[in-house]
C-alpha positions, 0 to 999 in steps of 0.5 A: 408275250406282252403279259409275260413279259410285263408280268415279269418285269422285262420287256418283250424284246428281253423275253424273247431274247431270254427264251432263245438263249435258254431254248435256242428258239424263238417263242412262236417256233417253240409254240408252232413245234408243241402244236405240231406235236399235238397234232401229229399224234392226234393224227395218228391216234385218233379220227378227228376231222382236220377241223377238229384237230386244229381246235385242239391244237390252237389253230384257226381252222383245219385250212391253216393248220394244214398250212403250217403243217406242210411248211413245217412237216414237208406233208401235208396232215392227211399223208402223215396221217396215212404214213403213220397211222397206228 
């Protein structure tokens, strides 16, 4: 965010502002929604393990991304992964 901004000329606090008045969200939720995404179809489309599909996705590992995939998703990732298995 920092490089962003400062490659923009305007400060963090200017950038996130300017990024909610255009998007209606804050920059991390935005970027948690996209890799969630990625997540979900990589879920469904493929049998990569929780690990690997958090490599993918920018996470640290598969025990945060499951986290982050619950309080966001209200399942954890092995039971979306079963209720929308293609």
């Amino acid at each position: 965010m920092n490089a962003i901004a400062a490659t923009l000329g305007i400060s963090r606090m200017q950038l996130c502002k300017k990024f909610h008045a255009e998007l209606g969200t804050t920059p991390i939720r935005y970027l948690t929604s996209l890799r969630l995404e990625k997540a979900k179809t990589l879920l469904t489309e493929t049998n990569l393990t929780l690990d690997q599909i958090s490599e993918c996705c920018g996470y640290q590992n598969g025990f945060y991304l499951s986290r982050v995939f619950k309080n966001n998703c209200l399942v954890n990732p092995m039971q979306y992964r079963k209720a929308h298995r293609l």
